[in-house]
Chimera marker file (.cmm) of the C-alpha trace (Angstrom):
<marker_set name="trace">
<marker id="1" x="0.000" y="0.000" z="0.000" r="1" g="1" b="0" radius="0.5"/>
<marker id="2" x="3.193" y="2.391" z="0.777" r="1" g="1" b="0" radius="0.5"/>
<marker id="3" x="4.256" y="2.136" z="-3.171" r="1" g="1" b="0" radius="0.5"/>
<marker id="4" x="0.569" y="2.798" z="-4.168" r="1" g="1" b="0" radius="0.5"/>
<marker id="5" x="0.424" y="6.361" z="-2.266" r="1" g="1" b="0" radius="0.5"/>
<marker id="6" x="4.362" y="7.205" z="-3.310" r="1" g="1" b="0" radius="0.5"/>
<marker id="7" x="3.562" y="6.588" z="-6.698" r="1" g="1" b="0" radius="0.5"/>
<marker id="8" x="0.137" y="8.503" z="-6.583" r="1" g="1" b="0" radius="0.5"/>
<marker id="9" x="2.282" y="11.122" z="-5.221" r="1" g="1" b="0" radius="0.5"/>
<marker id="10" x="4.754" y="11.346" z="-7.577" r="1" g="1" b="0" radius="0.5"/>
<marker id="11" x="2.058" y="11.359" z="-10.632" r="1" g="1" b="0" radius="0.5"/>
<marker id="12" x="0.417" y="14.276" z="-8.763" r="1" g="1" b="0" radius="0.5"/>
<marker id="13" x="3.385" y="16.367" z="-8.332" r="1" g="1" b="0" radius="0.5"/>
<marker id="14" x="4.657" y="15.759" z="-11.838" r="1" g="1" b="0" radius="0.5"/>
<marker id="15" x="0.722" y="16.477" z="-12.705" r="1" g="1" b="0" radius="0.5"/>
<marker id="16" x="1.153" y="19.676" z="-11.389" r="1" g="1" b="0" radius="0.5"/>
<marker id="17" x="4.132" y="20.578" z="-13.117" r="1" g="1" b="0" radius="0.5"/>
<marker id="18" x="3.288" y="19.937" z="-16.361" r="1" g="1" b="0" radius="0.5"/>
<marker id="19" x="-0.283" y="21.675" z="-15.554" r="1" g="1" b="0" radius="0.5"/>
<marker id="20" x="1.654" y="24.476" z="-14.611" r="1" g="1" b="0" radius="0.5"/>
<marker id="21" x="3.017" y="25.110" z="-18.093" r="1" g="1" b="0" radius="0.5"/>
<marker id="22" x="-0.252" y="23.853" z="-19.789" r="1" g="1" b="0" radius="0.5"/>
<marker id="23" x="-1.639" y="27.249" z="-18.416" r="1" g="1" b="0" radius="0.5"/>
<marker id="24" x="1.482" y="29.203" z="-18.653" r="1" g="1" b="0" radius="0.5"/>
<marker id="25" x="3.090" y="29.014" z="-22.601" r="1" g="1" b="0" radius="0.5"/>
<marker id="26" x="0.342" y="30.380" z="-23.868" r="1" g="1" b="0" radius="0.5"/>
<marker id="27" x="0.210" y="33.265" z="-21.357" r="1" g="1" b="0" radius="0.5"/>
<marker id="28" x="3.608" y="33.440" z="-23.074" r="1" g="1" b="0" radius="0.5"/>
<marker id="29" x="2.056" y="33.650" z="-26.340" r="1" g="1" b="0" radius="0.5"/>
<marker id="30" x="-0.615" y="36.614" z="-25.930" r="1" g="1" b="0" radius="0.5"/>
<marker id="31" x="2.311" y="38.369" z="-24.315" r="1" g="1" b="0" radius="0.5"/>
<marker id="32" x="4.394" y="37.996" z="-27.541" r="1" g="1" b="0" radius="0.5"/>
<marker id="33" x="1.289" y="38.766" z="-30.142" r="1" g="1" b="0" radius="0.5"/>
<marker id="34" x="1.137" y="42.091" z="-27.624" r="1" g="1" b="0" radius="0.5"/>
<marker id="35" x="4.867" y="43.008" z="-27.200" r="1" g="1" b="0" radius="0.5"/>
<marker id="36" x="5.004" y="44.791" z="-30.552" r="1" g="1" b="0" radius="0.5"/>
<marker id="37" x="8.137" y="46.288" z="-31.542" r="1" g="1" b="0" radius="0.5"/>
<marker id="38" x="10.611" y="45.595" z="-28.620" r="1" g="1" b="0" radius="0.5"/>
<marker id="39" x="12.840" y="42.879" z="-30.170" r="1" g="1" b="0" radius="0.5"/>
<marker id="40" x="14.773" y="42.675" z="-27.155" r="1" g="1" b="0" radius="0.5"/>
<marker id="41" x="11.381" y="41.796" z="-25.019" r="1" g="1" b="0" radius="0.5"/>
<marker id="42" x="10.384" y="39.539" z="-27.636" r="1" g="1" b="0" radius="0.5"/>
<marker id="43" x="13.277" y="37.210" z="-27.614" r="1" g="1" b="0" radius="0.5"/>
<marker id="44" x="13.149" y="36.760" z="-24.119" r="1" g="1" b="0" radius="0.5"/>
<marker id="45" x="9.644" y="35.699" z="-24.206" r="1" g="1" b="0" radius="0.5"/>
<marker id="46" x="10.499" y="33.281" z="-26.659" r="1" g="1" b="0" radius="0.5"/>
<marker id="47" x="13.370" y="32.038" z="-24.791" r="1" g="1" b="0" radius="0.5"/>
<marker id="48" x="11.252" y="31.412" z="-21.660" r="1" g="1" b="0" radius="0.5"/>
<marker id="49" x="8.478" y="29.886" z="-23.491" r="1" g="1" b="0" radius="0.5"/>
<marker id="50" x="10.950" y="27.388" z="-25.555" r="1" g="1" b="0" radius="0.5"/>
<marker id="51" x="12.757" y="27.276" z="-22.205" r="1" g="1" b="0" radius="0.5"/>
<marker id="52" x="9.055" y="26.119" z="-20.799" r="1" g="1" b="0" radius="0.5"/>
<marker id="53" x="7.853" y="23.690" z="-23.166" r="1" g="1" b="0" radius="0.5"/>
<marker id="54" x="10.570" y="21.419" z="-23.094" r="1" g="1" b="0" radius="0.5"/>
<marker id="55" x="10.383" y="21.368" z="-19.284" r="1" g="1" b="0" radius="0.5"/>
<marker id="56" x="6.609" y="20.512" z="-20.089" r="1" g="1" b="0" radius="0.5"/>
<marker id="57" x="7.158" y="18.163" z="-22.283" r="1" g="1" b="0" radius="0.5"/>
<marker id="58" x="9.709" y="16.396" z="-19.613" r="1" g="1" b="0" radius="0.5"/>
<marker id="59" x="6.967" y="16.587" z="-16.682" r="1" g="1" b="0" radius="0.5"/>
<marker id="60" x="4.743" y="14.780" z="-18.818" r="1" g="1" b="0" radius="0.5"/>
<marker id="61" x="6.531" y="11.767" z="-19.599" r="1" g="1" b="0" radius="0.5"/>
<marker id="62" x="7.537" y="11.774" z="-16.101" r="1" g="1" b="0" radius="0.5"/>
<marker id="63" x="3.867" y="11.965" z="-15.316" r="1" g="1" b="0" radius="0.5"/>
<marker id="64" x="3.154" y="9.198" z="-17.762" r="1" g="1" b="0" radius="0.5"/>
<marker id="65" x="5.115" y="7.080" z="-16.435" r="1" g="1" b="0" radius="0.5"/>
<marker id="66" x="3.744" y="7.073" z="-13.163" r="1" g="1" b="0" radius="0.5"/>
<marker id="67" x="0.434" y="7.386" z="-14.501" r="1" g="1" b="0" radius="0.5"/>
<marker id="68" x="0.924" y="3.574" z="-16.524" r="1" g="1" b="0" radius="0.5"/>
<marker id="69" x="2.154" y="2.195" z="-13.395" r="1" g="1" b="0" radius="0.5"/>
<marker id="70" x="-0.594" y="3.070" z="-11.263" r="1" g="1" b="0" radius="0.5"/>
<marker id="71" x="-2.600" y="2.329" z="-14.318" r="1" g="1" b="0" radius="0.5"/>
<marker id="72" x="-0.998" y="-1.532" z="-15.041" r="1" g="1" b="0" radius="0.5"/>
<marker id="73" x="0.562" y="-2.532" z="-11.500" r="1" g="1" b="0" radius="0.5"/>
<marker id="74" x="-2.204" y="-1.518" z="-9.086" r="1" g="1" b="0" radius="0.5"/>
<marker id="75" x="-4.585" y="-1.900" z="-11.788" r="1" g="1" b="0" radius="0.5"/>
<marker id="76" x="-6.493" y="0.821" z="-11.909" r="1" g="1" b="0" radius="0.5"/>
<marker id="77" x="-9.310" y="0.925" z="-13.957" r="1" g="1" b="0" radius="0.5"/>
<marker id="78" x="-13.273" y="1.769" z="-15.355" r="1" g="1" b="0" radius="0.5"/>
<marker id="79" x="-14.745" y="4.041" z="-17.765" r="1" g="1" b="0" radius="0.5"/>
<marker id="80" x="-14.061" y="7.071" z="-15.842" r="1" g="1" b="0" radius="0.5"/>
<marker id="81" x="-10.531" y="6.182" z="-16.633" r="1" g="1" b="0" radius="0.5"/>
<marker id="82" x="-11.199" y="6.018" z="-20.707" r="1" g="1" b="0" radius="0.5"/>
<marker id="83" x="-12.865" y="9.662" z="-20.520" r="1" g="1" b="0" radius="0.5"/>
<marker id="84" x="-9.987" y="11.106" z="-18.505" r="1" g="1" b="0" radius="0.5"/>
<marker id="85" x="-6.916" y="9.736" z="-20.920" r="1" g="1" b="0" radius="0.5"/>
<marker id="86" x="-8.707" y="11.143" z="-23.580" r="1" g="1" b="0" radius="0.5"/>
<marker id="87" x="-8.817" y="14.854" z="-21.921" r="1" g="1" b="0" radius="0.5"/>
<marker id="88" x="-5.037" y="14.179" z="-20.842" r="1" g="1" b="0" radius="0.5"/>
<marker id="89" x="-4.870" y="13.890" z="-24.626" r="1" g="1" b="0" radius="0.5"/>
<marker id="90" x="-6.676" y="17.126" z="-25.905" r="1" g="1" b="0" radius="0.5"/>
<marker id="91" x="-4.763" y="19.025" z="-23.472" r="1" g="1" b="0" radius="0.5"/>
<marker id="92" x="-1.563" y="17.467" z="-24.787" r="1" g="1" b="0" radius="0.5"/>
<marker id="93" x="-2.555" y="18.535" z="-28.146" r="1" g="1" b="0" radius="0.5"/>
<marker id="94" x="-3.633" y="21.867" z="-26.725" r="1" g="1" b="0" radius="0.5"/>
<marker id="95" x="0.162" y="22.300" z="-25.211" r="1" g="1" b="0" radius="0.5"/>
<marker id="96" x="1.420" y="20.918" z="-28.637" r="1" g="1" b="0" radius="0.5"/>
<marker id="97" x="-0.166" y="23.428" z="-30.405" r="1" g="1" b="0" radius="0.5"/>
<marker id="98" x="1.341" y="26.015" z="-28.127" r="1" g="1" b="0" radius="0.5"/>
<marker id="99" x="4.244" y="24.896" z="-28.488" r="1" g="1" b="0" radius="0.5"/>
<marker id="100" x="4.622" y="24.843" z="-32.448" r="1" g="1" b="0" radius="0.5"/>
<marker id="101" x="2.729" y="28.927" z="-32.453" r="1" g="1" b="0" radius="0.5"/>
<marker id="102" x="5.773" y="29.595" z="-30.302" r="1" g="1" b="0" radius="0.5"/>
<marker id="103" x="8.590" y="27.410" z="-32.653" r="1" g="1" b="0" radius="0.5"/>
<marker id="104" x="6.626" y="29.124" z="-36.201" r="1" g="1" b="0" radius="0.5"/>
<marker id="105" x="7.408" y="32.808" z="-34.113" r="1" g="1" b="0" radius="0.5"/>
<marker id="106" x="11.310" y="32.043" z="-35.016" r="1" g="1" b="0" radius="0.5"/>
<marker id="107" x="10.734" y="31.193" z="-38.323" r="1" g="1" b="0" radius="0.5"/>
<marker id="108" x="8.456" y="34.635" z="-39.036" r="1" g="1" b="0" radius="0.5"/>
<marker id="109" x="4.892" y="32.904" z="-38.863" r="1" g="1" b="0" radius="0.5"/>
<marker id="110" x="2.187" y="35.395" z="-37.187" r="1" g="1" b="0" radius="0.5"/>
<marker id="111" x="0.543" y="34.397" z="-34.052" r="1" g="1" b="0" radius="0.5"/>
<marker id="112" x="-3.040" y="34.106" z="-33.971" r="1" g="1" b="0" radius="0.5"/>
<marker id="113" x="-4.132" y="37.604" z="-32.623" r="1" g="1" b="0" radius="0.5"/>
<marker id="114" x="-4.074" y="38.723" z="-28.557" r="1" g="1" b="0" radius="0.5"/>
<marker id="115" x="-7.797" y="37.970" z="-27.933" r="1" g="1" b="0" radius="0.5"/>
<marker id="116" x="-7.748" y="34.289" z="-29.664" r="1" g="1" b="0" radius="0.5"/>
<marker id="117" x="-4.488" y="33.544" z="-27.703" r="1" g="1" b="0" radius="0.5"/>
<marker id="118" x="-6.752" y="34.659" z="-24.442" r="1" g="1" b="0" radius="0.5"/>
<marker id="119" x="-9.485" y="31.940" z="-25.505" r="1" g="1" b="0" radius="0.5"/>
<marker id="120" x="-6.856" y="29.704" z="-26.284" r="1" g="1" b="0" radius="0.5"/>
<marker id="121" x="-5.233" y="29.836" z="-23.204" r="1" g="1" b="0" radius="0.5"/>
<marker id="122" x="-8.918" y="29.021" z="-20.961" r="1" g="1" b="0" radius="0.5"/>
<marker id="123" x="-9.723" y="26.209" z="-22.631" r="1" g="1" b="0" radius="0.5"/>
<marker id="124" x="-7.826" y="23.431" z="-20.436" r="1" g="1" b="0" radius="0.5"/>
<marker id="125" x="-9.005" y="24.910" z="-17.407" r="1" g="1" b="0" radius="0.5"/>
<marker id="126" x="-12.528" y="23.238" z="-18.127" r="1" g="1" b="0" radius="0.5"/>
<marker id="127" x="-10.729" y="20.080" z="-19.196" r="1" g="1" b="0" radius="0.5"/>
<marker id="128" x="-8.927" y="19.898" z="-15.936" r="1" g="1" b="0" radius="0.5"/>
<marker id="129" x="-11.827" y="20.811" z="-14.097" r="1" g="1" b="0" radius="0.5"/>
<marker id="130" x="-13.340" y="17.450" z="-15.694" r="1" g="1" b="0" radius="0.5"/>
<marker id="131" x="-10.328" y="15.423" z="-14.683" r="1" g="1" b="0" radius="0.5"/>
<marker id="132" x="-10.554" y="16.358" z="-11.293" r="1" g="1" b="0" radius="0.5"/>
<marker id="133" x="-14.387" y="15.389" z="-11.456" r="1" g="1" b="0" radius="0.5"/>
<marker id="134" x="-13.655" y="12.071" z="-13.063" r="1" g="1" b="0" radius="0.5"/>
<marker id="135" x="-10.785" y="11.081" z="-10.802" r="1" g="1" b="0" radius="0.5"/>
<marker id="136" x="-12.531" y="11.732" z="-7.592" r="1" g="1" b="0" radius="0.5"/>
<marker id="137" x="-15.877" y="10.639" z="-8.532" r="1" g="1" b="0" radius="0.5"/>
<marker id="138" x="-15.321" y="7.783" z="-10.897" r="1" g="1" b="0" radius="0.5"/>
<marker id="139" x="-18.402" y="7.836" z="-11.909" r="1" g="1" b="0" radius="0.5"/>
<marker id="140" x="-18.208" y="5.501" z="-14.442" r="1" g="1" b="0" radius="0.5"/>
<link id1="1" id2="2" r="1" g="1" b="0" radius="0.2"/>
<link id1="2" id2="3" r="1" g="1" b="0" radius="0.2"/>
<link id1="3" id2="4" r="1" g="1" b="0" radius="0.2"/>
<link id1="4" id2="5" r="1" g="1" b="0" radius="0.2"/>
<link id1="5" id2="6" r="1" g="1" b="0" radius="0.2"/>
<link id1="6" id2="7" r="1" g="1" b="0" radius="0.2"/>
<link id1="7" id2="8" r="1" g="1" b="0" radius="0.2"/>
<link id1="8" id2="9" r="1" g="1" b="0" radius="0.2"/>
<link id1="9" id2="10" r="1" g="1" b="0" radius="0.2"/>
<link id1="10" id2="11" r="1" g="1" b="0" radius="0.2"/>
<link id1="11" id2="12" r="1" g="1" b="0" radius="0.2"/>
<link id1="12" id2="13" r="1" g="1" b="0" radius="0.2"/>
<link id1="13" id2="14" r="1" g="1" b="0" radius="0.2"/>
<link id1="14" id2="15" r="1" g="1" b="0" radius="0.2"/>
<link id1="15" id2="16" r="1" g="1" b="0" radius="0.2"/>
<link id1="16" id2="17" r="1" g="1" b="0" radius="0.2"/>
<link id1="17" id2="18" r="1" g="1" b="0" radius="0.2"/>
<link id1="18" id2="19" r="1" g="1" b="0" radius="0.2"/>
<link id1="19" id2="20" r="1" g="1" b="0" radius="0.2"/>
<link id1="20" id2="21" r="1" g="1" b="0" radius="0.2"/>
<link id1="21" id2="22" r="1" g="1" b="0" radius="0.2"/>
<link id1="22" id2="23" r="1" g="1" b="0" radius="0.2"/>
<link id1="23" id2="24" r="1" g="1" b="0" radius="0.2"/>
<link id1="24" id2="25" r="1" g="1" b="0" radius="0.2"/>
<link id1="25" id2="26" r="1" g="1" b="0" radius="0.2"/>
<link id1="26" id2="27" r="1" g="1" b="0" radius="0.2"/>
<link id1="27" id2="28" r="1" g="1" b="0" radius="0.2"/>
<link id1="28" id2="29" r="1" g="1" b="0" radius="0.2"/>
<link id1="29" id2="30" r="1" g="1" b="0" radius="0.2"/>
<link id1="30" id2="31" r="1" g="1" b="0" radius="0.2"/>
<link id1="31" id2="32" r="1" g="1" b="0" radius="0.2"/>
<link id1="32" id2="33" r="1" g="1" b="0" radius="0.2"/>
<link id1="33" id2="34" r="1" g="1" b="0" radius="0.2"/>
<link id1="34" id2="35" r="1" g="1" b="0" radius="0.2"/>
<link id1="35" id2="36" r="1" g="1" b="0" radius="0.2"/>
<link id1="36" id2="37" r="1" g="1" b="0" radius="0.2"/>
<link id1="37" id2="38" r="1" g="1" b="0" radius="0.2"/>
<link id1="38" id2="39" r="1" g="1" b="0" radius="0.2"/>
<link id1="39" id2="40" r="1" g="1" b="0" radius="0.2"/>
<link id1="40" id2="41" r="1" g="1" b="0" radius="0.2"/>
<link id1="41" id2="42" r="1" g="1" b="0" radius="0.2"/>
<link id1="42" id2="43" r="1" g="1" b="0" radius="0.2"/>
<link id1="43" id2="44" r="1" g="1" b="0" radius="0.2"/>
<link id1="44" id2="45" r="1" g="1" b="0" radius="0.2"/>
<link id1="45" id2="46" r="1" g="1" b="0" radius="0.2"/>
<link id1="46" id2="47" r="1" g="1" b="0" radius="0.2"/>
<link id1="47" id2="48" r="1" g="1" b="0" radius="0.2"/>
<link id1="48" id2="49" r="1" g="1" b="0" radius="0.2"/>
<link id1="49" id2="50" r="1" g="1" b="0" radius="0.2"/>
<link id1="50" id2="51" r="1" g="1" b="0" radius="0.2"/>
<link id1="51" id2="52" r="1" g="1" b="0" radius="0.2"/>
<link id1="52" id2="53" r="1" g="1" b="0" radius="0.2"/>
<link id1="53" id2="54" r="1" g="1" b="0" radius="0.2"/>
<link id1="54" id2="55" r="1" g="1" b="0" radius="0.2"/>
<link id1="55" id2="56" r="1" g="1" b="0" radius="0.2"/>
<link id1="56" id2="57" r="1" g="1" b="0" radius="0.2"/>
<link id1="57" id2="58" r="1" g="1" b="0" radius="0.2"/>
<link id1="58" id2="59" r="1" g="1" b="0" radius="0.2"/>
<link id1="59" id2="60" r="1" g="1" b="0" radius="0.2"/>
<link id1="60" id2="61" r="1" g="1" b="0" radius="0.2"/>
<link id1="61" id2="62" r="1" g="1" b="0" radius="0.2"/>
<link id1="62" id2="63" r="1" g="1" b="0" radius="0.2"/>
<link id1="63" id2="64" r="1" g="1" b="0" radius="0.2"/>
<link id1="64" id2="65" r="1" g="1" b="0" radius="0.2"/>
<link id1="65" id2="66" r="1" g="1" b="0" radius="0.2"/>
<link id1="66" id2="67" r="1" g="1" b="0" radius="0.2"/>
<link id1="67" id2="68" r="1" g="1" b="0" radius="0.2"/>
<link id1="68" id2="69" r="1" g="1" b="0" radius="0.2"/>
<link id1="69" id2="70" r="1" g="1" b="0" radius="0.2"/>
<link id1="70" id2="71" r="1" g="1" b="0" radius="0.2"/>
<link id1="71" id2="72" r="1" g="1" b="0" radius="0.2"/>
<link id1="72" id2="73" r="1" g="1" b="0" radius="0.2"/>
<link id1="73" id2="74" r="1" g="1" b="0" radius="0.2"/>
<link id1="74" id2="75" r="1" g="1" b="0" radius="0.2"/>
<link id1="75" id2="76" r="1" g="1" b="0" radius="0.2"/>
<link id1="76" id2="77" r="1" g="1" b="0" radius="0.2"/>
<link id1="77" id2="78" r="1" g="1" b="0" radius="0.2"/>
<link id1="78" id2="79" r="1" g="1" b="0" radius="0.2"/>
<link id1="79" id2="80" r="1" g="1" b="0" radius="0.2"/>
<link id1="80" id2="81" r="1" g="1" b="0" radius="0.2"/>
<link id1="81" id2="82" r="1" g="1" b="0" radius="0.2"/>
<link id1="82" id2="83" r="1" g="1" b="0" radius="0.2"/>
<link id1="83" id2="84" r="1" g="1" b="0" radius="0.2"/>
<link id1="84" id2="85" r="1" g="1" b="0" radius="0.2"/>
<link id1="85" id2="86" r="1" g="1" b="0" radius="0.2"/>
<link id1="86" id2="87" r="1" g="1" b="0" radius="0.2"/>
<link id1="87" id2="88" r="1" g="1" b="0" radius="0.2"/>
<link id1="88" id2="89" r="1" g="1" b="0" radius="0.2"/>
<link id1="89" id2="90" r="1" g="1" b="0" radius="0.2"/>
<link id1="90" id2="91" r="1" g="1" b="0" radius="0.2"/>
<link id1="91" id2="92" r="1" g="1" b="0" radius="0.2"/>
<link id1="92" id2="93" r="1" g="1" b="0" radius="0.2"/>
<link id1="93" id2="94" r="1" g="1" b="0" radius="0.2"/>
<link id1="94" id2="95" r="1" g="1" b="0" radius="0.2"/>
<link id1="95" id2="96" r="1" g="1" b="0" radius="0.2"/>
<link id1="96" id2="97" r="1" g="1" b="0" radius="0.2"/>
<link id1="97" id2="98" r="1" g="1" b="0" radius="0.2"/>
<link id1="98" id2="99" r="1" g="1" b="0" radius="0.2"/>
<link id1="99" id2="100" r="1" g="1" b="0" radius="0.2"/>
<link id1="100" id2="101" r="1" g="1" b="0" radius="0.2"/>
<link id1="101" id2="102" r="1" g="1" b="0" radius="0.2"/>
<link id1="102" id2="103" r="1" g="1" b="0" radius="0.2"/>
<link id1="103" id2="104" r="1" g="1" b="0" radius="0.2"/>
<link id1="104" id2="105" r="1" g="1" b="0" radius="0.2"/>
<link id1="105" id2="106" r="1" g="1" b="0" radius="0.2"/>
<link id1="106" id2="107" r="1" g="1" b="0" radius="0.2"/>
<link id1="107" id2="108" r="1" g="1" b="0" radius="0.2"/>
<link id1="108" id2="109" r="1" g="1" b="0" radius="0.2"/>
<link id1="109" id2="110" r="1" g="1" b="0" radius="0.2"/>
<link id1="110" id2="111" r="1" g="1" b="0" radius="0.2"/>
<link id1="111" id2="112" r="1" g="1" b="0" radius="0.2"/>
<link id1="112" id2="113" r="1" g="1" b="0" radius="0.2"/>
<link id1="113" id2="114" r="1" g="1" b="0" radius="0.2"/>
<link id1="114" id2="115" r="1" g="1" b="0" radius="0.2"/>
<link id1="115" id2="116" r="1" g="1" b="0" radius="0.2"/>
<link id1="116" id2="117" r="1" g="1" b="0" radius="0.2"/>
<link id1="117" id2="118" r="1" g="1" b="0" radius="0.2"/>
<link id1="118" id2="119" r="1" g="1" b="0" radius="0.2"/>
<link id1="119" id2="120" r="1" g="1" b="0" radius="0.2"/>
<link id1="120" id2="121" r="1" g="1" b="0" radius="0.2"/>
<link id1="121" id2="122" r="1" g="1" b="0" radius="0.2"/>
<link id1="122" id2="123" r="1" g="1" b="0" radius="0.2"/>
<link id1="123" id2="124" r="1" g="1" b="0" radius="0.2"/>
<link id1="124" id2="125" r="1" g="1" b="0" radius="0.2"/>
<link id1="125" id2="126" r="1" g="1" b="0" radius="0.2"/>
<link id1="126" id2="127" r="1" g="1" b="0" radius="0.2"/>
<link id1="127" id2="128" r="1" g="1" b="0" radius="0.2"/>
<link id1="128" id2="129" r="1" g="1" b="0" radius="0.2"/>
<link id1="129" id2="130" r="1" g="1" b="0" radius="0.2"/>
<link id1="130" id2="131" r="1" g="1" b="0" radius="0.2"/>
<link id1="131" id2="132" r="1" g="1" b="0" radius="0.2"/>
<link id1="132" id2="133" r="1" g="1" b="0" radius="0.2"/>
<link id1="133" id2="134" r="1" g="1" b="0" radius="0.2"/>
<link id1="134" id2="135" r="1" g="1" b="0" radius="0.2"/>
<link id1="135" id2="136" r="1" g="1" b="0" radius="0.2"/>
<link id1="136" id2="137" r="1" g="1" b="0" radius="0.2"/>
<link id1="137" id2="138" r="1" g="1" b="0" radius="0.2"/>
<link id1="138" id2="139" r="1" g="1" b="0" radius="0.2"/>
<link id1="139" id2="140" r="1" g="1" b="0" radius="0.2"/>
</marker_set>
């Protein structure tokens, strides 16, 4: 029982992490698409946001890992689980898509304007919100 709660832990904290940047690169984004002509601001902001999304990308597969063994050792299971890997999965391909806006800003590409970026960056609040639903709740 002391390895299930460590590795519970472990997924949470590296949950957490990568949540963190989830909500922060594109907070990074709207403030590039608002910066405007300061090309010293600029590539600072795109230095902490490339700096960002590889440490997201790392807290995720750290996260993943714990999350398949909890998932296959103490065999974890139900529907609830089904619905909740495929949210983890939209908000990986929401922080994908962050991160390739903020690669295509060193090649020249525009970013999608201030207000979109603003949207953008809401949307996996309401997906976490339904994580955090389906994990305590398992309704399913």
């Amino acid at each position: 029982m002391q390895a299930y709660f460590w590795t519970k832990s472990l997924h949470l904290l590296f949950v957490v992490a990568w949540m963190a940047t989830v909500f922060y690169l594109p907070r990074i984004l709207v403030n590039i698409a608002e910066v405007g002509d300061a090309p010293a601001v600029r590539d600072r902001l795109v230095l902490m946001g490339r700096r960002l999304y590889r440490f997201g990308h790392i807290m995720f597969g750290i996260a993943l890992v714990f999350g398949l063994v909890l998932w296959f050792h103490f065999d974890i299971a139900g529907g609830w689980l089904h619905i909740k890997l495929t949210l983890i999965a939209l908000m990986l391909a929401h922080f994908v898509v962050a991160g390739r806006w903020l690669k295509g800003v060193d090649k020249g590409r525009a970013l999608p304007s201030a207000k979109a970026l603003r949207w953008f960056n809401e949307l996996p609040i309401f997906l976490l919100l339904a994580v955090i639903y389906l994990v305590l709740a398992k309704p399913l």
